[in-house]
C-alpha positions as CSV (number, residue, x, y, z in Angstrom):
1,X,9.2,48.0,17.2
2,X,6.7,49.1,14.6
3,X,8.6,48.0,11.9
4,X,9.8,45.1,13.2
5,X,6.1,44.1,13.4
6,X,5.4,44.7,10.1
7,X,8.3,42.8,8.6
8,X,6.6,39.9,10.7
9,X,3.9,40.6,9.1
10,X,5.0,40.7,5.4
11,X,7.0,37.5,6.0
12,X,3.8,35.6,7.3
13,X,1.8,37.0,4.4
14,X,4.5,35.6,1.7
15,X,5.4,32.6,3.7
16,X,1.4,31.4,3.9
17,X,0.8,32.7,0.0
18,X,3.8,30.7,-1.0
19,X,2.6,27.3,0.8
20,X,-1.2,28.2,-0.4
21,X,0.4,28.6,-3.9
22,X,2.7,25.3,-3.5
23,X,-0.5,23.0,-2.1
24,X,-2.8,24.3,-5.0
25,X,-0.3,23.5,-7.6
26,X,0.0,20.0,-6.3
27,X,-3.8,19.4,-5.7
28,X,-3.7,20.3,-9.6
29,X,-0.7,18.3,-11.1
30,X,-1.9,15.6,-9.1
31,X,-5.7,15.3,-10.5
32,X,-4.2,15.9,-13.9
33,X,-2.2,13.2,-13.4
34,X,-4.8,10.9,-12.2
35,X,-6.6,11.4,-15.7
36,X,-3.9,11.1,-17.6
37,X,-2.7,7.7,-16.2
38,X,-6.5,6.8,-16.3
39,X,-6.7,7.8,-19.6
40,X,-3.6,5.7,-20.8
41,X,-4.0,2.7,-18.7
42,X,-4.7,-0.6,-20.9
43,X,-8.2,-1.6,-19.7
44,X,-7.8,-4.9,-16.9
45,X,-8.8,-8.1,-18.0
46,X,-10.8,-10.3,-16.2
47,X,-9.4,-13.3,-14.4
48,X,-10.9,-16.5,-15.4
49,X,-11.9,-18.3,-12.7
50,X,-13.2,-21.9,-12.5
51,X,-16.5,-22.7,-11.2
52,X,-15.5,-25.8,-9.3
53,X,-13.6,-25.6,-6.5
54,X,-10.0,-26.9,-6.2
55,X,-9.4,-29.9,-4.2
56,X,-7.2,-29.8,-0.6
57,X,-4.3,-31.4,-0.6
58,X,-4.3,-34.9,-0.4
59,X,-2.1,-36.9,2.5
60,X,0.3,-39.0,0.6
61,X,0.1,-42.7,1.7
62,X,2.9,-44.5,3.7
63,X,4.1,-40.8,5.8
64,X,3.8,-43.1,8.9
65,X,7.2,-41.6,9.0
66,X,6.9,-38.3,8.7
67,X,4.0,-38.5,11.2
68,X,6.5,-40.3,13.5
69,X,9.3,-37.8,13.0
70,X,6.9,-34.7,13.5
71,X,5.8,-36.6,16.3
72,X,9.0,-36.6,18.2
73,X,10.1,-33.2,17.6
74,X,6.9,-32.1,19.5
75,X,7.6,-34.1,22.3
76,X,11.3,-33.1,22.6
77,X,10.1,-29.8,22.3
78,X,7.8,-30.3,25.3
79,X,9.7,-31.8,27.6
């Protein structure tokens, strides 16, 4: 029983040093990788952006029809 406890034991040991090792190695690749991309990245250029708004979108003249059509799909729908 004894040494079944204490191959447990040695397994936990190697199992949690391996993971600890694993996590640390990431946390490191992945900062060094963060600097290196920020390093090498082209700098972002500003968009230009005008100072006056833009207009809405006008109605269009003579969609009498279109306001009729629209108009009787909503009612079918309705009813």
């Amino acid at each position: 029983m004894d040494n079944l406890l204490s191959e447990g034991l040695t397994l936990m040991v190697f199992g949690m040093g391996f993971v600890f090792t694993f996590l640390t190695l990431l946390v490191v690749v992945t900062t060094y990788m963060s600097k290196l991309v920020v390093k090498f990245e082209p700098a972002a250029q500003p968009k230009v952006t005008s100072s006056r708004p833009t207009p809405a979108v006008a109605v269009q003249q003579g969609s009498d029809e279109l306001v009729a059509v629209i108009s009787a799909a909503v009612h079918k729908y309705r009813s």
